[in-house]
RODO-2510 file (C-alpha; in nm, 4 decimals, decimal comma):
residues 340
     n   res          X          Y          Z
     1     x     7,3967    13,4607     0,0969
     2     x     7,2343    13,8283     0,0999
     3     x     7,0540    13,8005    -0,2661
     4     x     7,1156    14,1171    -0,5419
     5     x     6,7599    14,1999    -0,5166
     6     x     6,7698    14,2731    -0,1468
     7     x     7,0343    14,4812    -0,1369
     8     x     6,9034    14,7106    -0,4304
     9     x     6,5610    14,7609    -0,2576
    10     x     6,7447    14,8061     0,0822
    11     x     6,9273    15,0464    -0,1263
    12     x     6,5741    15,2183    -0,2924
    13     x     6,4415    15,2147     0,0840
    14     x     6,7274    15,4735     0,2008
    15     x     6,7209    15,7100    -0,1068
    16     x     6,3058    15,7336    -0,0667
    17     x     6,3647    15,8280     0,2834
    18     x     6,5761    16,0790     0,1778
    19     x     6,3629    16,1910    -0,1206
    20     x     6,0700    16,2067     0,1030
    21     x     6,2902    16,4350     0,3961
    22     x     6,3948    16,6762     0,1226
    23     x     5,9887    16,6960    -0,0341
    24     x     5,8419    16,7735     0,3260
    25     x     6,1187    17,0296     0,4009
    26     x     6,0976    17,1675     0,0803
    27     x     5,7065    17,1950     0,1763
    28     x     5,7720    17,3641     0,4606
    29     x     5,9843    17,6536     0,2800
    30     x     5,6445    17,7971     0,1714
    31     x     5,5511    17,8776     0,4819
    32     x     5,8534    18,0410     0,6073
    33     x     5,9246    18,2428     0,2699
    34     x     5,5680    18,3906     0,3620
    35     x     5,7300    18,5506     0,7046
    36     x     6,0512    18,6029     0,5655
    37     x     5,9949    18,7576     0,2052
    38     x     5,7485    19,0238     0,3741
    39     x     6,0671    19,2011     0,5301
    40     x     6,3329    19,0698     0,3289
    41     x     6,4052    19,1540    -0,0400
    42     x     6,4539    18,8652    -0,2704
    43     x     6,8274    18,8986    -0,3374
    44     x     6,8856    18,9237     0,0705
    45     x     6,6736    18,6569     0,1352
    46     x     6,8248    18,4347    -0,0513
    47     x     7,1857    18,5273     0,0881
    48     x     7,0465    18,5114     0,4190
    49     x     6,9281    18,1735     0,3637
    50     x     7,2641    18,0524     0,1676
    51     x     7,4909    18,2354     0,4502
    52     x     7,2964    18,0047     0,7290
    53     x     7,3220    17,7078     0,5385
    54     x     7,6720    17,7372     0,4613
    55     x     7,7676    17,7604     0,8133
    56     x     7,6325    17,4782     0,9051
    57     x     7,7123    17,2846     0,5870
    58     x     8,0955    17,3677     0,6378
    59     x     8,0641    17,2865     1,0527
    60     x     7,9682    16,9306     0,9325
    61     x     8,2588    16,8682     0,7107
    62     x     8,4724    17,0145     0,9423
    63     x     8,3290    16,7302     1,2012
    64     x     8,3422    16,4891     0,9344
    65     x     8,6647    16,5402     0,7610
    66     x     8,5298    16,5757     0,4563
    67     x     8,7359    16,8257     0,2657
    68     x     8,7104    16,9455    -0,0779
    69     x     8,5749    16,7195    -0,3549
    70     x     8,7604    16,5165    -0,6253
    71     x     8,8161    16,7741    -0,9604
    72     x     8,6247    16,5637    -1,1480
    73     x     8,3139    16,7040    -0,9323
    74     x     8,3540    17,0858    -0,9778
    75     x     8,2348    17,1497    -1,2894
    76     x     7,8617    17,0146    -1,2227
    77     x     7,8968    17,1734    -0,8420
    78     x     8,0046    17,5102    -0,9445
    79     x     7,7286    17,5351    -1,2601
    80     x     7,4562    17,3942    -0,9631
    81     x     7,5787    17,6158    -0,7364
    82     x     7,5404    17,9196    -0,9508
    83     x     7,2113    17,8533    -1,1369
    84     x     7,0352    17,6426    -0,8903
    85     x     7,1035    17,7666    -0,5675
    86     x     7,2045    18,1192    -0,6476
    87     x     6,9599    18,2424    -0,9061
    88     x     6,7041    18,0072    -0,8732
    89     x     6,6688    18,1268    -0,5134
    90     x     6,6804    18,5089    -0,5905
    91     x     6,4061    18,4594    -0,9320
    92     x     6,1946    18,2415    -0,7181
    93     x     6,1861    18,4959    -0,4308
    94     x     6,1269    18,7837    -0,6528
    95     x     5,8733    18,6087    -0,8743
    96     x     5,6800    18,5191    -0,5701
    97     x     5,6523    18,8988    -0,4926
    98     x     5,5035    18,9309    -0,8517
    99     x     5,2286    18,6636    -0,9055
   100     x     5,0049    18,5035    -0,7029
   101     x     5,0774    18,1389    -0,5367
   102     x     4,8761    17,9206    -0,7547
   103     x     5,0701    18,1030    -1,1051
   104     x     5,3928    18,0636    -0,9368
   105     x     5,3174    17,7358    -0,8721
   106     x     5,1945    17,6143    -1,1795
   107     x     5,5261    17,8107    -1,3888
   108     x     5,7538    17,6663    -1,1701
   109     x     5,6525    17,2904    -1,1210
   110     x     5,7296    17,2689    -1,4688
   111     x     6,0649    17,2121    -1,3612
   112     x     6,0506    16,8536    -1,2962
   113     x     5,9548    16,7993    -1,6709
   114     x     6,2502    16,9864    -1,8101
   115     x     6,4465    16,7720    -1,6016
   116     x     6,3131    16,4920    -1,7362
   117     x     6,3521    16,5889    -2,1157
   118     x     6,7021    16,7117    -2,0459
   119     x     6,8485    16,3743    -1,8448
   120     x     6,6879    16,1761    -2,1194
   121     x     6,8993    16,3290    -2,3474
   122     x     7,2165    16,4725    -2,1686
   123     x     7,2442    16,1461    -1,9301
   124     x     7,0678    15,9304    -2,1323
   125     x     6,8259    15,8257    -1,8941
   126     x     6,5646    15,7848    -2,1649
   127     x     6,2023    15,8223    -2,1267
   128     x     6,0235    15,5227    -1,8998
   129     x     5,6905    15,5068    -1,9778
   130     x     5,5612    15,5318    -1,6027
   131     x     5,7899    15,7952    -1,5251
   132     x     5,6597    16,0229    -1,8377
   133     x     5,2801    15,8855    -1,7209
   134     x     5,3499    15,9882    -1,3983
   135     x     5,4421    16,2878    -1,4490
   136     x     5,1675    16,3918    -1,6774
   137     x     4,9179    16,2945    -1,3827
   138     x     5,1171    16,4973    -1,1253
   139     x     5,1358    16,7943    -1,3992
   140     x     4,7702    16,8059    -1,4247
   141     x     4,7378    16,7816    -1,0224
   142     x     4,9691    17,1017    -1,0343
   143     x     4,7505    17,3274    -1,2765
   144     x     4,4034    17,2117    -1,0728
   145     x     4,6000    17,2973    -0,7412
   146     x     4,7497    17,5943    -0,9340
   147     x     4,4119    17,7305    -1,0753
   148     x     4,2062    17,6662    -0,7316
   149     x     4,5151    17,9376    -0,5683
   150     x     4,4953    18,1690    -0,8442
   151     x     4,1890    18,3890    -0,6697
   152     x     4,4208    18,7511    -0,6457
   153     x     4,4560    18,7257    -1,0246
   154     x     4,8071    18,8709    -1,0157
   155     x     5,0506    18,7752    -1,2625
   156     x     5,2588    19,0432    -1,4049
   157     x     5,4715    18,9492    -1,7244
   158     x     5,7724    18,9748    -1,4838
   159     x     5,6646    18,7801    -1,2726
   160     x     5,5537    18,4988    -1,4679
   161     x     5,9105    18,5396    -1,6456
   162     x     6,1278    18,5426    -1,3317
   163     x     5,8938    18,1983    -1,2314
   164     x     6,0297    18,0471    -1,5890
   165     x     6,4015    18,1429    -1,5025
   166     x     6,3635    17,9488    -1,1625
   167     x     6,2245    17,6636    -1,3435
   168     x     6,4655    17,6266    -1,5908
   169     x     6,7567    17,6834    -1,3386
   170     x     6,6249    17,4610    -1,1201
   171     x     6,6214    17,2096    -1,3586
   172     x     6,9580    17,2814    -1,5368
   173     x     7,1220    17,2433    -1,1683
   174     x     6,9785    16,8990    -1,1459
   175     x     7,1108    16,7268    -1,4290
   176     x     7,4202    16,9253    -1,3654
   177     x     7,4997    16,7874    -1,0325
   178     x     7,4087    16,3789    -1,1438
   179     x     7,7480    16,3669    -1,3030
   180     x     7,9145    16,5367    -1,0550
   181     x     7,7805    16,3006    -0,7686
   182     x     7,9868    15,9935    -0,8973
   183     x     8,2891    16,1848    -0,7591
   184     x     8,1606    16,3582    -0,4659
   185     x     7,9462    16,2944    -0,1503
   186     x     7,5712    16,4276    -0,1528
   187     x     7,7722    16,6204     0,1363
   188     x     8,0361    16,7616    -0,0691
   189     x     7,8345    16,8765    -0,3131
   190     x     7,5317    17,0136    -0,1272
   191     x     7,8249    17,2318     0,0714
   192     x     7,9944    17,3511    -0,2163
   193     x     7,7317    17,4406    -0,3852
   194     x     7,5604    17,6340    -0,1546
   195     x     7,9006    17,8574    -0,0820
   196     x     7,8922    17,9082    -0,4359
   197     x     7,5824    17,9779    -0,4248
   198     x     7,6296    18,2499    -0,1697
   199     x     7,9253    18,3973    -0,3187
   200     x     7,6762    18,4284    -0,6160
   201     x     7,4673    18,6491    -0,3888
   202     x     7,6927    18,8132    -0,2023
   203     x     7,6004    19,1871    -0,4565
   204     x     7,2550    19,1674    -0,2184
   205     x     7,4860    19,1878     0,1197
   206     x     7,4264    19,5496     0,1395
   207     x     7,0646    19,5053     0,1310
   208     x     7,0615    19,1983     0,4184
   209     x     7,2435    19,4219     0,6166
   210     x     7,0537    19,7534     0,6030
   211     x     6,7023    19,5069     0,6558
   212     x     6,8181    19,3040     0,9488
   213     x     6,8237    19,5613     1,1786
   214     x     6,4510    19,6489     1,0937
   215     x     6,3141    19,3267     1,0444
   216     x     6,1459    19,1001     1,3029
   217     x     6,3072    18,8264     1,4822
   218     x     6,0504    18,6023     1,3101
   219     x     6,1317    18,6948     0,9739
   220     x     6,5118    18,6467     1,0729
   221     x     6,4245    18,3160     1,2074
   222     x     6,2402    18,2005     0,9404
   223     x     6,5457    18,3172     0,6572
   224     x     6,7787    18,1043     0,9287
   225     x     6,5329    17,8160     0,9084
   226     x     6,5309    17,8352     0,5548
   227     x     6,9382    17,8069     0,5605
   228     x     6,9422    17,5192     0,8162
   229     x     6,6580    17,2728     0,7333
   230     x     6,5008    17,3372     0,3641
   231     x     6,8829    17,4211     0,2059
   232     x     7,1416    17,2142     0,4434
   233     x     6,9197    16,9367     0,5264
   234     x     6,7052    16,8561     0,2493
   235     x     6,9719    16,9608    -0,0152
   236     x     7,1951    16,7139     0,0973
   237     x     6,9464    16,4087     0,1253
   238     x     6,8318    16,4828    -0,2247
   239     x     7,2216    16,5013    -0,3488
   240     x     7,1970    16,1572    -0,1577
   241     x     6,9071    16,0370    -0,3699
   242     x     6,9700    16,2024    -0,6830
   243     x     7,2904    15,9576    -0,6732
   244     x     7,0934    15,6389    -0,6359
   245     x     6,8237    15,7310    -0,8682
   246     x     6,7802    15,9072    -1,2188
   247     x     6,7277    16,2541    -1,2222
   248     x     6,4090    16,1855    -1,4079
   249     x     6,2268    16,0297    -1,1107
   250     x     6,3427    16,2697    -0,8465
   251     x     6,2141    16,5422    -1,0064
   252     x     5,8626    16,3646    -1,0456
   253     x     5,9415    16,2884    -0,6709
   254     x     5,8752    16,6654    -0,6209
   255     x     5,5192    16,6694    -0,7364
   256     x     5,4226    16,5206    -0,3831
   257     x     5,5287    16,8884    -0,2645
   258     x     5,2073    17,0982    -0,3899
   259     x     5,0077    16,8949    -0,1809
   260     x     5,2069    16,9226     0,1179
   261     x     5,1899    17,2848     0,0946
   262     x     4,7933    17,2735     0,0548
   263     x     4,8312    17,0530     0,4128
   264     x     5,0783    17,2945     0,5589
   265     x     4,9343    17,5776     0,5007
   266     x     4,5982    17,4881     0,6202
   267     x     4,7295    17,3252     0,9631
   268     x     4,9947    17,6219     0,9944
   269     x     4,8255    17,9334     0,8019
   270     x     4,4431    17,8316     0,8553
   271     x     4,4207    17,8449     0,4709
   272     x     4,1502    17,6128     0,4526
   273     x     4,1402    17,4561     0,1241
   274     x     3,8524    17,3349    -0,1284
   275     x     3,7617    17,0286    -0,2795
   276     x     3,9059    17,1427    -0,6591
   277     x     4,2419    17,2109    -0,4995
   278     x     4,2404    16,8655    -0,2475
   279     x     4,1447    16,7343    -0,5607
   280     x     4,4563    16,8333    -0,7364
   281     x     4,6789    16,7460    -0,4589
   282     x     4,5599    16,3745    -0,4469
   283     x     4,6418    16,4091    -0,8269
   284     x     4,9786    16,4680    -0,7502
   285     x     5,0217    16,2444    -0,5148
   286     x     4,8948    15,9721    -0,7339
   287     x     5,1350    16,0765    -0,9928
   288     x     5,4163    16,0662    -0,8314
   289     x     5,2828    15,6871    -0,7365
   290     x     5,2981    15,5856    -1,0803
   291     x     5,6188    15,7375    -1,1811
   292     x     5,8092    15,5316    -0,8656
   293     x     5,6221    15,2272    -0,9373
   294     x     5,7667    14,9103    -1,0815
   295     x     5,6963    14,7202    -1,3644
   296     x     5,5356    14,3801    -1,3410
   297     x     5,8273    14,0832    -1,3761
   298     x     5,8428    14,0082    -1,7190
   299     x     5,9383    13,6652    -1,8584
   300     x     6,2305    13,8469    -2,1009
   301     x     6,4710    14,0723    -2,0362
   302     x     6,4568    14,4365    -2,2738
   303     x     6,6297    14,4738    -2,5454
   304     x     6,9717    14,5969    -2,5861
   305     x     6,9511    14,9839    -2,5797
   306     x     6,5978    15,0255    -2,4860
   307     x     6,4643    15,2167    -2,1861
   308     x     6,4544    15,0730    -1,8702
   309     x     6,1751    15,1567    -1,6163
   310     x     6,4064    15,0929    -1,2912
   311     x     6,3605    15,2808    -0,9600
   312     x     6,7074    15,2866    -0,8920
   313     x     7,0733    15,3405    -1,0928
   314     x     7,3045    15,2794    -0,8051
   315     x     7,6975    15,4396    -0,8912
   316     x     7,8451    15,1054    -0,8144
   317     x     7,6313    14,8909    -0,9987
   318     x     7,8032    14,7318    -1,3120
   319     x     7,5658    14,4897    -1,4778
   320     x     7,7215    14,2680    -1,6826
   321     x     7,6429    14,2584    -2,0719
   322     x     7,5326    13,9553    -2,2841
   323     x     7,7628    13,9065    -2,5690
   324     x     7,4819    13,9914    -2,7849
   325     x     7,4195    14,2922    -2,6335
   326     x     7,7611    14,4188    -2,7283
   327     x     7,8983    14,5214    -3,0700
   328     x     8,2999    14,5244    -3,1297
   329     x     8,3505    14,4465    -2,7395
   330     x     8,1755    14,7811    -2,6496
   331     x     7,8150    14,7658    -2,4510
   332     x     7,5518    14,8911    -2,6698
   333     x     7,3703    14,9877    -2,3656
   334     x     7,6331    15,2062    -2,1847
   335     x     7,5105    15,5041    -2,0094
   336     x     7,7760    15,6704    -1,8463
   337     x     7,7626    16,0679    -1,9692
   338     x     7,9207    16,4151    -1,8315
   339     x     7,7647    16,7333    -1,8764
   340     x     7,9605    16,9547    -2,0453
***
């Protein structure tokens, strides 16, 4: 007989695969917004990108059979699809154009802490102490790696302000779509949200049209890349994730991704980096250790209500309650919430 444990870290196995797919891929955007953003502007870029990944996204349900999601899903899709992958995209893009890497960098990595404050609260995910450790090490990885990139010195108030909107969409979008994935496949909701996304864009088709006949077919390859791989690909295997896991640790999962853009872009760009910003990368890296770790096997259980530091939250896990853990037949310790 297959024991509980087993299954739930066969279980953690498959969504850290598919955390890890999305970080690398997500990586690897930085070095194709470099080609594309020089002859793209931000608002057709990011139509360009949601265009190509909606194509393929819908091709794959088609295959699949998956149609449209439950109704119970919308709500969280459509408020994801607008914030996080329409206007995230377009601020980010534009930002970029306004600052230099390392301020971009160290405005919009604050994301992953406003997701964690918000789930805490709106999902009731609370605040694990290696989780909130975690992320303070990975933080402080992000403002050395941040700093070391900051040579150009450019960082307009714009800029830094369009930065802050991606952050805080970015975040909003993720503790948007939780809810929505205990209705809908990481499929479903990646697809939807994505068209939605694009529709979102769609005021910047003008502008993608008028630039694709003077752009290069490596720019244009690199805005389809973008679509296929970093937006269809690793969207979906974090929706995949993000629905075995709290929101809280997959956004300190993407603190690994500063320093695999430091990698990338020396193997692929020839930016050689220095010591002070390997330095902050291995910070981020060890942050992002601590915040998936595990605790030590205690010899009691927690308390009724309390935190718990677990790597996983699977959708069809229902633990049962001791009787002293409940209060007028009701768990104390239920968790189930929806975004409003």
């Amino acid at each position: 007989m297959k024991q509980p444990g087993t299954a739930t870290a066969q279980v953690d196995k498959r969504a850290m695969a598919a955390a890890s797919v999305t970080v690398v891929l997500w990586a690897s955007a930085f070095v194709a917004i470099r080609s594309a953003g020089a002859e793209y502007g931000p608002g057709a870029l990011a139509l360009g990108r949601l265009l190509s990944g909606s194509a393929v996204l819908l091709l794959i349900c088609l295959v699949r059979r998956e149609w449209l999601p439950p109704r119970a899903a919308w709500p969280g899709i459509a408020v994801s699809g607008v914030l996080w992958f329409g206007v995230y995209a377009i601020a980010l893009n534009w930002g970029e154009q306004k600052v230099d890497a390392g301020t971009a960098a160290l405005v919009v990595n604050f994301a992953p802490i406003l997701i964690a404050l918000l789930s805490g609260v709106l999902l009731r995910e609370g605040y694990p102490p290696r989780l909130m450790a975690g992320m303070a090490v990975s933080f402080g990885g992000t403002v050395v790696v941040g700093l070391s990139m900051s040579g150009e010195g450019r960082a307009s108030l714009l800029g830094v302000l369009l930065c802050l909107v991606a952050a805080v969409t970015y975040a909003t979008g993720v503790v948007v779509q939780k809810p929505a994935l205990r209705h809908a496949s990481a499929l479903q909701a990646t697809t939807w949200g994505c068209v939605i996304g694009a529709v979102t864009c769609l005021p910047f088709a003008g502008q993608l049209l008028g630039q694709l006949g003077d752009a290069s077919a490596s720019a244009t390859l690199n805005m389809v890349y973008l679509g296929v791989f970093p937006t269809a690909l690793a969207f979906t295997t974090w929706a995949y994730a993000l629905s075995r896991t709290s929101a809280g640790k997959m956004g300190a999962t993407t603190y690994a991704s500063p320093a695999l853009v430091v990698l990338m872009s020396w193997l692929l760009l020839d930016e050689v980096p220095g010591w002070i910003t390997l330095g902050g990368g291995v910070l981020c890296l060890a942050g992002v250790a601590v915040s998936r770790s595990r605790p030590r096997a205690a010899g009691t259980a927690p308390a009724a209500g309390a935190p718990v530091d677990t790597p996983l939250e699977t959708p069809s896990d229902t633990p049962s309650e001791p009787p002293s853990a409940q209060v007028d037949g009701v768990p104390a310790d239920s968790r189930e919430a929806t975004v409003r």
